[in-house]
C-alpha positions as CSV (number, residue, x, y, z in Angstrom):
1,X,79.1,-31.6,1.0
2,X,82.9,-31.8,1.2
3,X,84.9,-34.6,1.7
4,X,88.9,-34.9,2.5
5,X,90.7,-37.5,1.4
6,X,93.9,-37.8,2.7
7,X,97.1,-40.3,2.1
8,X,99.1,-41.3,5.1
9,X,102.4,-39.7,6.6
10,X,105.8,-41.1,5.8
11,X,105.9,-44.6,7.5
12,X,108.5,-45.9,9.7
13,X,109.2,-49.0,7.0
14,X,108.2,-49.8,3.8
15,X,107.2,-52.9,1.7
16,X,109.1,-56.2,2.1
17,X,110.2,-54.8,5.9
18,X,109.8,-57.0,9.0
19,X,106.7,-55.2,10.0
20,X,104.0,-55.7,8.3
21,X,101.6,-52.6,10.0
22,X,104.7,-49.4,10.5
23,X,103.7,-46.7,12.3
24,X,104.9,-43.1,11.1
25,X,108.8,-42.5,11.0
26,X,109.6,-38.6,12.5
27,X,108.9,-36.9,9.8
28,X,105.8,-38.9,8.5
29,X,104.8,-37.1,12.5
30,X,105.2,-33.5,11.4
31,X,103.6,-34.1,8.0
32,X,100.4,-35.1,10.5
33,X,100.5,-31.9,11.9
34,X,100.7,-29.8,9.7
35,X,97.9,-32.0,7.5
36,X,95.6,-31.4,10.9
37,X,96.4,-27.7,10.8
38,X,95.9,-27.5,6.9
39,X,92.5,-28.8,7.7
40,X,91.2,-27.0,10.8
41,X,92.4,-23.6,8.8
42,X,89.5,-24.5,6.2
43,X,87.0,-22.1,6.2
44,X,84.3,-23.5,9.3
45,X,81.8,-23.9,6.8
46,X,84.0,-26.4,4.9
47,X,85.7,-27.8,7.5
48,X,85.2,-31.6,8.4
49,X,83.6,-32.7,11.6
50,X,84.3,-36.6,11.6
51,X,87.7,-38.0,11.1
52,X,87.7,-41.3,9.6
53,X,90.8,-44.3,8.9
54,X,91.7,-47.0,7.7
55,X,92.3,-49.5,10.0
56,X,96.6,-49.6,9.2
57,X,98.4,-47.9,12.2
58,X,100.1,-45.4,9.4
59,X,96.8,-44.2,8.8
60,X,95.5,-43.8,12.2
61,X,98.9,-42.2,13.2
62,X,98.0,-39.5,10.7
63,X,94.1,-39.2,11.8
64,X,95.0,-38.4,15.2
65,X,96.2,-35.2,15.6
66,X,93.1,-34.1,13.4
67,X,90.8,-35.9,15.6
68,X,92.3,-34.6,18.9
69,X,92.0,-31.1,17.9
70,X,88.4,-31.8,16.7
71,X,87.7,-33.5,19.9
72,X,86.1,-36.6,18.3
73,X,86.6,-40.0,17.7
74,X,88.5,-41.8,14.8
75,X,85.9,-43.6,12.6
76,X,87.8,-47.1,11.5
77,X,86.8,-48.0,8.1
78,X,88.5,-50.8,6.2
79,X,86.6,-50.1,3.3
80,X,89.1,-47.1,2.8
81,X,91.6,-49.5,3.7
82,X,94.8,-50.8,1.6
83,X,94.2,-53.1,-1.6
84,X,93.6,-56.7,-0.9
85,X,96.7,-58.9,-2.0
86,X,95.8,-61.9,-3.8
87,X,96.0,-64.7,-1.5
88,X,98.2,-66.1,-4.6
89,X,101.3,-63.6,-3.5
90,X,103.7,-64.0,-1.5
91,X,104.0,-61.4,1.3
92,X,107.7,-60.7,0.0
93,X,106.5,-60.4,-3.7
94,X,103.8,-57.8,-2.8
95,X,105.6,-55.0,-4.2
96,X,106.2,-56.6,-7.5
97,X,102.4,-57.4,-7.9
98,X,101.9,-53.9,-7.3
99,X,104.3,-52.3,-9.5
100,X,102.7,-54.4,-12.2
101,X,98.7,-53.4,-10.9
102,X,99.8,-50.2,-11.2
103,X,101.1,-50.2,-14.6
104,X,97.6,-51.2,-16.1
105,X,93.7,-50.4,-15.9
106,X,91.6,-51.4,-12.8
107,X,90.2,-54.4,-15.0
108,X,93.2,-55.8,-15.7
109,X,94.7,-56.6,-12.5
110,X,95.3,-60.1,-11.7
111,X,93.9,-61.3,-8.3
112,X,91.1,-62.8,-6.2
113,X,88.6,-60.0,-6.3
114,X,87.1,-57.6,-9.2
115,X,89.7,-54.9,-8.4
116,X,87.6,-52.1,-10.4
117,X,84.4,-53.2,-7.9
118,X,86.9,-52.7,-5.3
119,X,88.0,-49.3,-6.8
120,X,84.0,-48.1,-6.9
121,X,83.4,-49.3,-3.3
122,X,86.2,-47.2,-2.0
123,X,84.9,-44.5,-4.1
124,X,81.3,-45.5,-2.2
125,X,82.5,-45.5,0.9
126,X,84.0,-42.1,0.9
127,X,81.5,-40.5,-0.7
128,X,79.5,-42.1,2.3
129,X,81.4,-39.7,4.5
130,X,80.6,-36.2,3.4
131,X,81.4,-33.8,6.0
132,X,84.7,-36.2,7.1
133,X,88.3,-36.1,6.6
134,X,89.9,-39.9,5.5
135,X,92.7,-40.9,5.9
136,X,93.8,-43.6,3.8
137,X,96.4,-44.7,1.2
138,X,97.9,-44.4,-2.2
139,X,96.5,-46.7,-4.0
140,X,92.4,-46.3,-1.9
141,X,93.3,-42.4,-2.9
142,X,93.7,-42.9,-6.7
143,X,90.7,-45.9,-6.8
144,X,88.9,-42.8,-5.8
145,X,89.8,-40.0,-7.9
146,X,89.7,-42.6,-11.3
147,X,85.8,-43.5,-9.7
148,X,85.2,-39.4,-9.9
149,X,87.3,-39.2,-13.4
150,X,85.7,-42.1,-14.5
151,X,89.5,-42.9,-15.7
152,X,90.8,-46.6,-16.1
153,X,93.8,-46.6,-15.1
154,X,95.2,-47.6,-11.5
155,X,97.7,-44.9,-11.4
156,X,96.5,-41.2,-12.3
157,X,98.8,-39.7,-10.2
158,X,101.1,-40.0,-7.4
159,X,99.7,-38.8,-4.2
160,X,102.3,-37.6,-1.7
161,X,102.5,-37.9,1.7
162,X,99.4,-36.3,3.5
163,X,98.3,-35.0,0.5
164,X,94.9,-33.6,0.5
165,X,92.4,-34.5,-2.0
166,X,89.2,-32.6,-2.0
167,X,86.0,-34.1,-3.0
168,X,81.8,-32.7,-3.4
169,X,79.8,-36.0,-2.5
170,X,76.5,-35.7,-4.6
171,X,73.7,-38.7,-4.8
172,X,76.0,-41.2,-3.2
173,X,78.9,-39.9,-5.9
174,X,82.2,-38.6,-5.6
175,X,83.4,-35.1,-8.0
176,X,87.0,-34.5,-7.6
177,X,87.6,-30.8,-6.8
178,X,91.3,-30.6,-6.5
179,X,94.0,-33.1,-6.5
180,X,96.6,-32.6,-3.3
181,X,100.1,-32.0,-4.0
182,X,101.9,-34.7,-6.0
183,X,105.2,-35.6,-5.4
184,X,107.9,-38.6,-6.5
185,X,106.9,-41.7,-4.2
186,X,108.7,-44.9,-2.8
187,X,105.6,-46.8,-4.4
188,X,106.2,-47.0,-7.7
């Protein structure tokens, strides 16, 4: 079965702001509608029936206009959730830890947790939702699709915003079937 992963709308703020959870800015709104029309023009047969988030309000902000049309409930799922910050890093030097993480392989990023588990339970959990759309973010989207490439590195490619990655779940695994579009980002 198919499963939809897909990265967040523009947000209202970005690392190293005030607030700490942003919602979507105007235009992260449109790109959530036209992600939730995107998806409910799949073919039925493909098209998902639960609509799952991380638990960050950019995330959920972009779930809901697919879950409203769909008539359902969003799924919260923190296991599709952001990466953990090491306790280690200071919330204003989060970006920097990042920018480094993302140079490198899964393995070799410095923290509290075994970052490339962390990549395979992502790539778990989505796989656990066959049938779904997720919403979820940058970094949860790429832990994914290096899972299904079995590819080291922490950055494959650079998600845009509501990009939509398509996935077959098989046996509990994930097989990329096409990458969303890719644009320039603000993460890197």
């Amino acid at each position: 079965m198919r499963v939809y992963m897909i990265r967040h709308g523009k947000p209202s703020a970005t690392w190293g702001d005030a607030d700490d959870d942003p919602g979507l800015d105007e235009a992260g709104r449109e790109q959530a509608r036209v992600a939730a029309r995107a998806l409910l023009d799949l073919p039925e047969s493909e098209r998902p029936t639960r609509v799952v988030s991380s638990p960050l309000r950019r995330c959920r902000e972009t779930a809901e206009p697919f879950a409203a049309a769909l008539g359902v409930d969003l799924i919260i799922d923190p296991n599709v959730g952001e990466i953990p910050t090491p306790a280690a890093v200071a919330h204003a030097d989060r970006g920097a830890w990042l920018r480094d993480a993302f140079g490198g392989e899964w393995r070799q990023i410095q923290g509290d947790l075994d970052y490339d588990a962390w990549r395979r339970q992502v790539a778990a959990a989505v796989a656990g939702y066959a049938g779904a759309a997720v919403f979820s973010h940058f970094v949860a989207i790429n832990a994914a699709v290096s899972t299904a490439q079995d590819d080291p590195r922490v950055v494959g490619f650079r998600p845009d915003h509501c990009s939509i990655q398509t996935f077959e779940a098989r046996e509990g695994r994930l097989i990329l079937v096409a990458r969303g579009r890719e644009a320039s980002t603000q993460v890197l």
